[in-house]
MARKOL-608521 format. One line per field, with one value per residue (C-alpha): residue number from 0; chain; y, x, z. Coordinates in steps of 0.5 Angstrom, whole numbers, plus 2048, in hexadecimal, padded with zeros to 3 digits. Layout:
i: c(NUM,...)
ch: c(A,...)
y: c(Y,...)
x: c(X,...)
z: c(Z,...)
***
This chain:
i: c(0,1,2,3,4,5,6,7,8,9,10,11,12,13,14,15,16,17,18,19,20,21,22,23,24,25,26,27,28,29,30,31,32,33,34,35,36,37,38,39,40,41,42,43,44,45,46,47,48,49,50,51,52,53,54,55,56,57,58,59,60,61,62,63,64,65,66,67,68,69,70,71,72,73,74,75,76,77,78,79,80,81,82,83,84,85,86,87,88,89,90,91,92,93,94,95,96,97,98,99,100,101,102,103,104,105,106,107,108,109,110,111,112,113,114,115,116,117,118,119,120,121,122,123,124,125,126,127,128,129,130,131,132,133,134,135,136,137,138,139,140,141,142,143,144,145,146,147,148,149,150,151,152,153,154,155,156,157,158,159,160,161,162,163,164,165,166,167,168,169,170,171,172,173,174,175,176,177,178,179,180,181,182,183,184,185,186,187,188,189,190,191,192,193,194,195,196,197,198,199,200,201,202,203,204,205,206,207,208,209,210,211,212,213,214,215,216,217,218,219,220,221,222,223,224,225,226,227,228,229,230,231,232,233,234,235,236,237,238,239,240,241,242,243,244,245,246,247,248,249,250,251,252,253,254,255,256,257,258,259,260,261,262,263,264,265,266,267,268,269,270,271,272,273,274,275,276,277,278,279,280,281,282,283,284,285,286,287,288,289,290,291,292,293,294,295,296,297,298,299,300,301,302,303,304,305,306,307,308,309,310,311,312,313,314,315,316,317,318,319,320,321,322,323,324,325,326,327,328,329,330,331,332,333,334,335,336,337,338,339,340,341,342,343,344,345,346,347,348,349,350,351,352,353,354,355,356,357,358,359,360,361,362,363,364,365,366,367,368,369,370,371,372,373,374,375,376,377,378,379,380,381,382,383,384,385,386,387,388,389,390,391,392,393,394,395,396,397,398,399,400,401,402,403,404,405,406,407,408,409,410,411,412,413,414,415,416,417,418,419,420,421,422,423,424,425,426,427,428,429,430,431,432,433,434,435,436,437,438,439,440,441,442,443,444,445,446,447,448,449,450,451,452,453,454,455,456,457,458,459,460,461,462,463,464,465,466,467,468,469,470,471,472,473,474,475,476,477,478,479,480,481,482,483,484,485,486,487,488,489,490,491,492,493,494,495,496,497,498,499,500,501,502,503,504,505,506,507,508,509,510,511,512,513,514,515,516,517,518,519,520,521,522,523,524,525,526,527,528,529,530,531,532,533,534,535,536,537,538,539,540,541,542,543,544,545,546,547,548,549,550,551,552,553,554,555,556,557,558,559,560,561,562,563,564,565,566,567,568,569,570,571,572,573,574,575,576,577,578,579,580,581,582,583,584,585,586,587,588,589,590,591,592,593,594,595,596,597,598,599,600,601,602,603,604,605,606,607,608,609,610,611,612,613,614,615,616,617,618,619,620,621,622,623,624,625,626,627,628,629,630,631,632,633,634,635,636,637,638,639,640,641,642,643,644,645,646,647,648,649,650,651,652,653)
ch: c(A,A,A,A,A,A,A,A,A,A,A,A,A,A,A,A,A,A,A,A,A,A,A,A,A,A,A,A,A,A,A,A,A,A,A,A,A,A,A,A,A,A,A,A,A,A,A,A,A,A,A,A,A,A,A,A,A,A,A,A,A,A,A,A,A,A,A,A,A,A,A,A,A,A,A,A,A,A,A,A,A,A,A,A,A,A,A,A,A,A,A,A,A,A,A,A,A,A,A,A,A,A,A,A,A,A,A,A,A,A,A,A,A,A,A,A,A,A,A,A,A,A,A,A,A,A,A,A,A,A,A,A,A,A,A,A,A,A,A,A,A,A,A,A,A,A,A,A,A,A,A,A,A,A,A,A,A,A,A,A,A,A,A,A,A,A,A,A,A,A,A,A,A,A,A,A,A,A,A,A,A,A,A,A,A,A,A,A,A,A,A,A,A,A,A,A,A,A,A,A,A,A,A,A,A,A,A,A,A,A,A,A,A,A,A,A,A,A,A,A,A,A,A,A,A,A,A,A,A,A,A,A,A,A,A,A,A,A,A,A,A,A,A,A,A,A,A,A,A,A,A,A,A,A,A,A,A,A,A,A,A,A,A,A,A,A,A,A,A,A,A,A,A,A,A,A,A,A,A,A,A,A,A,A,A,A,A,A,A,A,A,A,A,A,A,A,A,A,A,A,A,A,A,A,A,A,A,A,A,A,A,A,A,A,A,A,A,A,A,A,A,A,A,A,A,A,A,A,A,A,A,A,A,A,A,A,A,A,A,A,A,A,A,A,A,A,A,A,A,A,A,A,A,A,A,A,A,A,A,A,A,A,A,A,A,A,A,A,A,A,A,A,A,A,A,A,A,A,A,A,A,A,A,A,A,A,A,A,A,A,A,A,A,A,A,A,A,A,A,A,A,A,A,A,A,A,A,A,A,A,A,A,A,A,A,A,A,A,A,A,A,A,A,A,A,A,A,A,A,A,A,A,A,A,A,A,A,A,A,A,A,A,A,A,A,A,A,A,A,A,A,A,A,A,A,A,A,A,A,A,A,A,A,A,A,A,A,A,A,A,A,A,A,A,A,A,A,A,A,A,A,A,A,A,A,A,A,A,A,A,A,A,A,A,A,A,A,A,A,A,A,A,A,A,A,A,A,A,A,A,A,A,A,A,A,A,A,A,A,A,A,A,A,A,A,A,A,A,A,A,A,A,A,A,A,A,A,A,A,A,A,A,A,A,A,A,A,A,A,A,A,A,A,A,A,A,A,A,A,A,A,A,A,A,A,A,A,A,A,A,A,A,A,A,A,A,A,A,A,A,A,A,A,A,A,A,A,A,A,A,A,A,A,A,A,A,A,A,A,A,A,A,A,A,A,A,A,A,A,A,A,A,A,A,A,A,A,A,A,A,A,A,A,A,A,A,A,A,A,A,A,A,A,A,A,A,A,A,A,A,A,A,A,A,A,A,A,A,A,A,A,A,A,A)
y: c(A15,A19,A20,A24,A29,A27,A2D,A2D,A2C,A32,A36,A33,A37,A35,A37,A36,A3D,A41,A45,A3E,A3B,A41,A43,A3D,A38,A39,A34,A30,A2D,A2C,A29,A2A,A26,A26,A26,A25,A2A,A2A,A2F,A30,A36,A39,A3D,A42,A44,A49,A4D,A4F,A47,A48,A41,A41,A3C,A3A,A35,A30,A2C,A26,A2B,A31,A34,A36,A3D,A42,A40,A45,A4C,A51,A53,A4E,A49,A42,A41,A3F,A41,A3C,A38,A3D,A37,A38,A33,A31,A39,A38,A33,A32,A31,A30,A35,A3A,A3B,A3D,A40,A43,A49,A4A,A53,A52,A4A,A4C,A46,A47,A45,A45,A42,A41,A48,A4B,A4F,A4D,A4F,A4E,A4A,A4B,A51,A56,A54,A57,A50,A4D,A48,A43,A3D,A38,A30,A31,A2E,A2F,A2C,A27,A2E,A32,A37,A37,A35,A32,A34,A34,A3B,A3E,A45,A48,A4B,A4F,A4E,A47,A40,A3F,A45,A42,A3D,A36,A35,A32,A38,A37,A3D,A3F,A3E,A45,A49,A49,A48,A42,A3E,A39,A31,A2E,A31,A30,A2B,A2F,A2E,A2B,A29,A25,A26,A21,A20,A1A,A18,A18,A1E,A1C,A1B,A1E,A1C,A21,A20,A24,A23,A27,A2A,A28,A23,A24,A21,A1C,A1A,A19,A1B,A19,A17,A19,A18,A1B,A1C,A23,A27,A2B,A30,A2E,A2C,A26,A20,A1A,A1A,A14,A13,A0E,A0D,A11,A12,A16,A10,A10,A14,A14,A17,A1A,A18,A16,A14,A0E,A10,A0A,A0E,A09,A0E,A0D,A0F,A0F,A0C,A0A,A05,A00,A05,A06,A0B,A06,A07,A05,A05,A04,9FE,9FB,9FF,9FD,9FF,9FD,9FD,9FD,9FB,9FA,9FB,9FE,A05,A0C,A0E,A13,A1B,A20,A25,A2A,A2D,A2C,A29,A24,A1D,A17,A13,A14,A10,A0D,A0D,A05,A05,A03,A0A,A0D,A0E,A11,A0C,A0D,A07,A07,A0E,A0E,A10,A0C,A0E,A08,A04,A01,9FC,9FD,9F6,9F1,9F6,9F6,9FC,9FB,A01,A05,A05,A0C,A10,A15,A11,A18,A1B,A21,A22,A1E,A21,A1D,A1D,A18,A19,A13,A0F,A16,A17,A1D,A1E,A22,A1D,A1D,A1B,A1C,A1E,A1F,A26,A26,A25,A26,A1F,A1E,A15,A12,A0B,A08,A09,A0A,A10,A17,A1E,A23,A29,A2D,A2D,A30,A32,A30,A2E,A31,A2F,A29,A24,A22,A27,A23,A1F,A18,A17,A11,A0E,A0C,A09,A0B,A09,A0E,A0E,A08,A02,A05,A07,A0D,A10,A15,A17,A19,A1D,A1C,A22,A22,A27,A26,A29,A29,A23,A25,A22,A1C,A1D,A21,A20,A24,A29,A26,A2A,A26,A28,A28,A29,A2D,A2A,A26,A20,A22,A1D,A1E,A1A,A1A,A1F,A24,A2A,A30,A31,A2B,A2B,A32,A30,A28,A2C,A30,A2A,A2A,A23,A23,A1E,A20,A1D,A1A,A19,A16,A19,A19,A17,A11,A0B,A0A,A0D,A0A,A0E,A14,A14,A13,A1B,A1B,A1E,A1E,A23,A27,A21,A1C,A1F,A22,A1B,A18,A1E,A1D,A17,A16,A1C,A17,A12,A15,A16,A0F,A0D,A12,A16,A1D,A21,A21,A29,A2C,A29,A2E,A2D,A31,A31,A36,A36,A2F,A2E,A35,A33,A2C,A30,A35,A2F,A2B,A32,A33,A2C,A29,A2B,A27,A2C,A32,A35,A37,A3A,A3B,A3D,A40,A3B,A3B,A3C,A3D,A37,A3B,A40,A3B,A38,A3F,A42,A43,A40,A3E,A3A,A34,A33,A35,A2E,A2C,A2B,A28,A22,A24,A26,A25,A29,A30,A32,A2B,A2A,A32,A30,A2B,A31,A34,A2F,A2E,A36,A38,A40,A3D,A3A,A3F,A3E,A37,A3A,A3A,A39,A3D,A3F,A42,A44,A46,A49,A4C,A51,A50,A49,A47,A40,A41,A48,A4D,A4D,A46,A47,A4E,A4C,A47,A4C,A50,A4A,A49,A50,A51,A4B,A4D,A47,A48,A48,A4C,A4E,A50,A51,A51,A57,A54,A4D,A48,A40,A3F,A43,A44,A4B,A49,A4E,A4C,A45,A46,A4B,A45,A41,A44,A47,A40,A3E,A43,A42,A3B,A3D,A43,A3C,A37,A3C,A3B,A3F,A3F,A3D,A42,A49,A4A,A50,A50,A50,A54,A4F,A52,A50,A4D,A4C,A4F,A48,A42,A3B,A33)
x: c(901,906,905,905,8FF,8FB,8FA,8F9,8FD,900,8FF,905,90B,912,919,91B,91A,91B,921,924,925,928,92C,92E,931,937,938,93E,941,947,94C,953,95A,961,966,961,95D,956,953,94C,947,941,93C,93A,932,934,939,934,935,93D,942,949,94E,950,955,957,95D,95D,961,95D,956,952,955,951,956,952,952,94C,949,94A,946,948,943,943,93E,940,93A,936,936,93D,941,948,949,951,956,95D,963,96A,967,964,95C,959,953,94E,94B,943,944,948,949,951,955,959,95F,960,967,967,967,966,960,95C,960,95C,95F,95A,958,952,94D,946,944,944,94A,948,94D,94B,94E,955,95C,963,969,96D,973,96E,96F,968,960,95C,954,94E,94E,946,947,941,943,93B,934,931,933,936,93C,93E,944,946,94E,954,958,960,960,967,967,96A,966,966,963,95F,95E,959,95C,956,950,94B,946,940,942,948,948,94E,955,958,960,963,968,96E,96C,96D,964,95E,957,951,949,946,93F,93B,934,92F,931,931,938,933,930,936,93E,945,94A,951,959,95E,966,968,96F,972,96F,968,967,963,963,962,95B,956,94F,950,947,941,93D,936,933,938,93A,940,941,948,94E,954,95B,95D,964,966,963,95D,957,951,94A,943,93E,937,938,935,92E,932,938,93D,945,949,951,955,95A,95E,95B,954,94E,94C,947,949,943,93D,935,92F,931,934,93B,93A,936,933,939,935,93A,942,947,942,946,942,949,950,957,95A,961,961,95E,956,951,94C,946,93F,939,931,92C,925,924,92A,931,937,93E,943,94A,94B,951,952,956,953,94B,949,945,944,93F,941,93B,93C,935,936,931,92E,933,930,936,93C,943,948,950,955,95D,960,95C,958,951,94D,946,93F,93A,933,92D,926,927,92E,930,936,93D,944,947,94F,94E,955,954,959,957,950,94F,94B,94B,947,94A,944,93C,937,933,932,92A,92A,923,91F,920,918,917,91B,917,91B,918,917,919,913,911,90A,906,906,905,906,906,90C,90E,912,915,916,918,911,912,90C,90A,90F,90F,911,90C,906,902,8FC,8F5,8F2,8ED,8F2,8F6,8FD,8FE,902,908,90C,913,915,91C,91F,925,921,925,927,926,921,925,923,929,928,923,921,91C,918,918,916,90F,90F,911,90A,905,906,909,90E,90F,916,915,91A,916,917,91E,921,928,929,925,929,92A,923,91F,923,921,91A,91A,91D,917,912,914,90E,909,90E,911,90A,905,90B,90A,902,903,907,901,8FC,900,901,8FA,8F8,8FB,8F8,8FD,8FC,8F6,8F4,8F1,8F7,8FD,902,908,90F,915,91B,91E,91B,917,914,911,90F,90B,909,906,903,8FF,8FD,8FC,8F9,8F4,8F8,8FB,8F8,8FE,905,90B,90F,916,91A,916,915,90F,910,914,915,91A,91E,91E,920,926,922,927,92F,933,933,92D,92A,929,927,91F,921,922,91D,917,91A,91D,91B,917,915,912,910,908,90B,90F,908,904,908,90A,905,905,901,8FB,8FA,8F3,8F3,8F7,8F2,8F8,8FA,902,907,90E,915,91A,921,922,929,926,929,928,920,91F,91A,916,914,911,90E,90A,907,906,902,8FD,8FC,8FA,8F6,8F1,8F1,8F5,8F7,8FF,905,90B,913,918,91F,923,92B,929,92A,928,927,927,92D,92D,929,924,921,922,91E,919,918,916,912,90E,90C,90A,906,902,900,8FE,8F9,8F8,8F6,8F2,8F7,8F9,902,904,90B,90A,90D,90E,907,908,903,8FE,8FA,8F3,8F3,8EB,8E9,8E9,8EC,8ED,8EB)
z: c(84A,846,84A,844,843,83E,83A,832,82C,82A,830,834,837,835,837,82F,82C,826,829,82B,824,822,827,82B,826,821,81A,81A,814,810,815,813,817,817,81B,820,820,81E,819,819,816,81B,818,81D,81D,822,81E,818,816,814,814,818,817,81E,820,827,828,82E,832,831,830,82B,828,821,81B,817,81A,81B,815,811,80E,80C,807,800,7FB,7F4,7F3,7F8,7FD,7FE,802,803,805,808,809,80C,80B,80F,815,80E,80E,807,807,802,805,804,803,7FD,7FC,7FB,7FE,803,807,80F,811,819,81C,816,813,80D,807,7FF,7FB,7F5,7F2,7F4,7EF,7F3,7F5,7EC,7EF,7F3,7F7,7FA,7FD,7FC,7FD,7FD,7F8,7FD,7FD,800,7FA,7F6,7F8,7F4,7F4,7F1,7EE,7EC,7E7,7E6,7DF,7DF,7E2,7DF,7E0,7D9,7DC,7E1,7E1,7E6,7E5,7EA,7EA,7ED,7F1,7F4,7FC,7FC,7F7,7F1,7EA,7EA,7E5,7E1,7E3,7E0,7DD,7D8,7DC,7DF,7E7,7EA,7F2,7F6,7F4,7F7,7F7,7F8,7FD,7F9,7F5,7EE,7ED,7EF,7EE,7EE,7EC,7E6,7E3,7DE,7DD,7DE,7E4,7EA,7ED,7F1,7EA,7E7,7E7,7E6,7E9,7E6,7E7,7E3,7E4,7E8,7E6,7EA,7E8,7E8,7E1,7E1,7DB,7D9,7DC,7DD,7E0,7E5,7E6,7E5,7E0,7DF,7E2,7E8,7ED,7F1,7F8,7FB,7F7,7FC,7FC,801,804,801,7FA,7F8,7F5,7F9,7F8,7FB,7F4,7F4,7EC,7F1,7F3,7FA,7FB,7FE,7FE,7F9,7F7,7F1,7F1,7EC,7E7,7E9,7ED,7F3,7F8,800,802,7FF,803,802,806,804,804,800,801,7FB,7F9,7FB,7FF,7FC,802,805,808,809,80B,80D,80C,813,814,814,80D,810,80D,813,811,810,80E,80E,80D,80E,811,817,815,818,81A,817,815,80F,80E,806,807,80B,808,80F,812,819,81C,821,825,828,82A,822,81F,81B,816,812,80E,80D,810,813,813,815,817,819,81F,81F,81C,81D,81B,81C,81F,822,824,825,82C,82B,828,822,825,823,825,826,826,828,825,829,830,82D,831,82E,830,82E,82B,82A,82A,826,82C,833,834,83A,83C,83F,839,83B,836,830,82B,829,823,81F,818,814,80E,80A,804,7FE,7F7,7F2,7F7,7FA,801,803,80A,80E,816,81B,821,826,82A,831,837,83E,841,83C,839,834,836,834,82F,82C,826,826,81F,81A,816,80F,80E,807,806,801,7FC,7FB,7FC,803,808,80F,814,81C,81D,822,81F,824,81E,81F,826,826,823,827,82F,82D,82B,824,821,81B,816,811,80B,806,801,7FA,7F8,7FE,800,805,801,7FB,7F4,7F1,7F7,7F5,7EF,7F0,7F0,7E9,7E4,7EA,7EF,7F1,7F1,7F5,7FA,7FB,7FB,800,804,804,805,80B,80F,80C,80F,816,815,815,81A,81F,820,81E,81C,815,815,818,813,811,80C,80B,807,805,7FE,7FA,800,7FF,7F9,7FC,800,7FB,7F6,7FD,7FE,7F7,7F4,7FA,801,806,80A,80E,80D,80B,80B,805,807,800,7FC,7F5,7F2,7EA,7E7,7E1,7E2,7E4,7DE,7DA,7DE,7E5,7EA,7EA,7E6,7EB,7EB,7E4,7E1,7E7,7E5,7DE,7E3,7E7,7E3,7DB,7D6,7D4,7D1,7CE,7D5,7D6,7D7,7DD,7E0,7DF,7E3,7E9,7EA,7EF,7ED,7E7,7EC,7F1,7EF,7F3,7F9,7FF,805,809,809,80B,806,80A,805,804,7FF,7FD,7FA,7F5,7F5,7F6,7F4,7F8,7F1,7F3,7F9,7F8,7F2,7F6,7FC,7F6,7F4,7FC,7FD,7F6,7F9,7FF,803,80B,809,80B,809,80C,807,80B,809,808,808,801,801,808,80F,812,815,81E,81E,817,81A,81F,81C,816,81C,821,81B,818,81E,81F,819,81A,821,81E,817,81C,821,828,82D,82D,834,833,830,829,825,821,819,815,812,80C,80A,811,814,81A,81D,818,81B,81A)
***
């Protein structure tokens, strides 16, 4: 006997609340050493979503860098990233009110080094000359409103203020300048449109004077059918990169002229640049490279020998890795790890004595871990023969089991990018749906990173109906084997997963609800200027150019079928979106209402792509779940704050 109430799914009590994934938790990201002490970047929900800079050494505790009322965080690209960097003791950081660059020497307070622009100049992933005297960043200037008018260079800034200057323009994005040892080089990636970095980019090396003019410059690898990854220096001064030339991104260096892979297998040393600054590895002490790998769904922590090209896993309990950051110092690495039941932590490992440290976790769970779903990797059957995967989570609590005869509610999530990756990383949002007797399936569907470069691509020209069938399929597949009931599916999704569940409600009848968090629901504006330069040939790859290919964005944007809607669903929005603008979600409200459709509608004021502020956390939260409960016909079994459901019957349920 379990000794659990049998009650049905859907209705159990659950100590996860919506007040606890808003409040309870931190982001890390971005760690920094030197000298031994370990930088990081925490994203606090609990003060109006802002990042501080704070810093540990081995002899003191974690201490704020950055000081109240700064925000470290960068806008270039709109995803931003890489948003400080250190050196000799110094923090350089953009600051998210105004984007100025500033400069934070120890005692000090922020001085700006760059000029007051209302936020049109944009820094991002910068490094210091070896003198200390000049940064070199990513600089973005938004000369006017459109994509055409915005600028990506490497700009030589003085460390102390000062007139910048363009060292290397005329591609359309730069990401990674990295100096050499010596000084003497530095290496960067670049890459036009209407590529995406994760699509193809290059990976170049040019001479650097001493006043920051770069020549001589060659390409060392990529190509619009390559991608590279992190370019780095050795302290020896080899150039190393992450490529996936082979189908895989592996590490590779250049050696005696020549380029050559460290260690080549069927698994992925490399992530989407979506966000600038990522670290998948790092350079020991004793010339071995620690690192970050994932295979067949589970992520790894590693060391590399680039002599002997062994790699021995380290078999720590991190086998979930949500975005790769990892520094090294010596025999000193540091890195953000976690698991399904593990949540992220910032990791000091000492590879000489094996011992680790946690210098900061995301959250403390705080609660029975009866109530945590440990989820499964699974691999299911989907279109043209093929086979596609995704993580399914079963319903778990510690005090409540659902009756027999019954099937739990099941809820898809299809994540945004839309070449993300769904790892089993520890996630209150699934938890939040499981420790309620809902179970969760999160898919990668065709076009997600984790499994090679040819599934990625399967996205190419088919976003909207790929990504769509494998969510489908992988519910029919759960289904099928009796787990979850067919009446009472849902499907949600943010930005790109958005419109994954936009088009699965309009173009399909397999769900019985949806959540559409700021997705996208005409694809044509994004076509003729109606999103940011980064992103604004994306759908020629994904979709096809425009307007040859006008009549496919017709037919796979769900505002031009609202006629075939017959979901359910609720759209959550920020209206300071610039990625995914308000519009978007609003001319789907309008044909909702017009059919007369249950739905509801919260547009989160001061919010852009993605919530960060807790109480528009927790309202998003509470206010979907309770539109499933009305959807689904049950009773919650904790008490939310009701959302306003237009159109909704007297009694609406299965």
């Amino acid at each position: 006997m379990s000794g659990r109430q049998v009650l049905p799914y859907g209705t159990w009590s659950s100590p996860i609340t919506a007040r606890m994934l808003a409040t309870a938790g931190i982001g890390l990201d971005d760690p920094w050493i030197e000298d031994g002490v370990v930088y990081w970047l925490e994203h606090r929900p609990v003060e109006d979503g802002r990042y501080v800079v704070v810093a540990a050494s081995s002899s003191s505790e974690a201490r704020d860098v950055t000081p109240p009322g700064s925000n470290a965080r960068t806008k270039v690209h709109e995803y931003g990233g890489a948003p400080y960097w250190v050196h000799r003791g110094t923090v350089y950081f953009s600051n998210f009110a105004d984007q100025r660059l500033y400069r934070l020497d120890p005692g000090g307070d922020p001085v700006a080094i760059t000029p007051e622009t209302g936020g049109r100049f944009r820094y991002s992933d910068g490094v210091l000359t070896s003198d200390g005297l000049t940064v070199i960043c990513v600089r973005e200037r938004h000369e006017g409103d459109g994509p055409g008018e915005v600028v990506n260079e490497l700009a030589a800034i003085p460390a102390d203020g000062g007139p910048a200057r363009t060292v290397a323009g005329g591609r359309d994005f730069y990401a990674y300048p990295r100096i050499s040892p010596d000084g003497a080089r530095i290496a960067w990636l670049s890459w036009d449109l209407p590529d995406m970095p994760w699509d193809g980019c290059e990976v170049w090396v040019g001479d650097l004077a001493s006043d920051c003019a770069i020549s001589n410059e060659r390409r060392v690898a990529g190509s619009r059918e390559e991608s590279i990854f992190q370019p780095s220096w050795s302290p020896a001064g080899e150039l190393h990169f992450v490529s996936d030339r082979t189908g895989w991104w592996n590490l590779y260096r250049e050696h005696g002229g020549e380029v050559e892979a460290l260690h080549a297998m069927e698994a992925e040393f490399g992530w989407p640049l979506w966000e600038l600054g990522a670290s998948s590895y790092a350079f020991l002490g004793d010339g071995r490279i620690a690192c970050l790998y994932g295979a067949g769904g589970v992520q790894h922590v590693g060391v590399l020998d680039p002599n002997s090209r062994e790699l021995i896993d380290l078999d720590l309990p991190y086998d979930a890795i949500a975005w790769p950051a990892i520094v090294a110092e010596g025999a000193t690495v540091v890195f953000v790890g976690g698991s399904a039941t593990m949540p992220n932590e910032l990791v000091r490992l000492d590879l000489s004595t094996r011992s680790a440290e946690v210098l900061r976790r995301t959250r403390e769970i705080g609660f029975d871990p009866g109530y945590l779903s440990v989820p499964r990797a699974i691999e299911f059957p989907t279109e043209g023969g093929l086979t596609a995967h995704a993580h399914f989570y079963p319903p778990a609590s510690a005090v409540a089991e659902g009756p027999p005869e019954e099937l739990p509610p099941l809820v898809v999530m299809s994540h945004g990018g839309p070449t993300d990756e769904s790892t089993s990383v520890f996630d209150l949002r699934k938890q939040y749906f499981t420790s309620r007797g809902f179970a969760v399936v999160d898919v990668n569907y065709g076009g997600s990173t984790g499994y090679g470069r040819q599934y990625r691509l399967r996205l190419n020209g088919n976003w909207g109906v790929v990504d769509t069938l494998d969510c489908i399929n992988a519910a029919q597949h759960l289904v099928a084997q009796g787990l979850v009931d067919r009446s009472r599916m849902a499907i949600r999704g943010g930005s790109a997963g958005g419109y994954t569940t936009l088009c699965a409600l309009t173009f399909h009848d397999d769900f019985a609800a949806g959540a559409s968090l700021f997705g996208i629901s005409d694809l044509e504006p994004f076509a003729t200027g109606g999103t940011h330069k980064f992103e604004s040939k994306y759908e020629e790859t994904l979709v096809g150019p425009y307007p040859e290919a006008a009549d496919r964005y017709r037919a796979r944007s769900p505002i031009h079928y609202v006629d075939m809607i017959s979901t359910p669903m609720i759209l959550l929005q920020g209206d300071e979106d610039e990625v995914v603008p308000p519009a978007q979600s609003e001319m789907m409200v309008e044909a909702l209402a017009a059919k007369g459709l249950p739905y509801a509608y919260l547009l989160f004021e001061g919010e852009q792509h993605g919530f960060r502020k807790a109480e528009n956390i927790e309202r998003a939260f509470e206010a979907e779940l309770f539109f499933y409960s009305r959807i689904f016909g049950f009773e919650l079994g904790d008490p939310v704050v009701p959302v306003r459901i237009h159109n909704l019957p007297e009694r609406l349920g299965p």
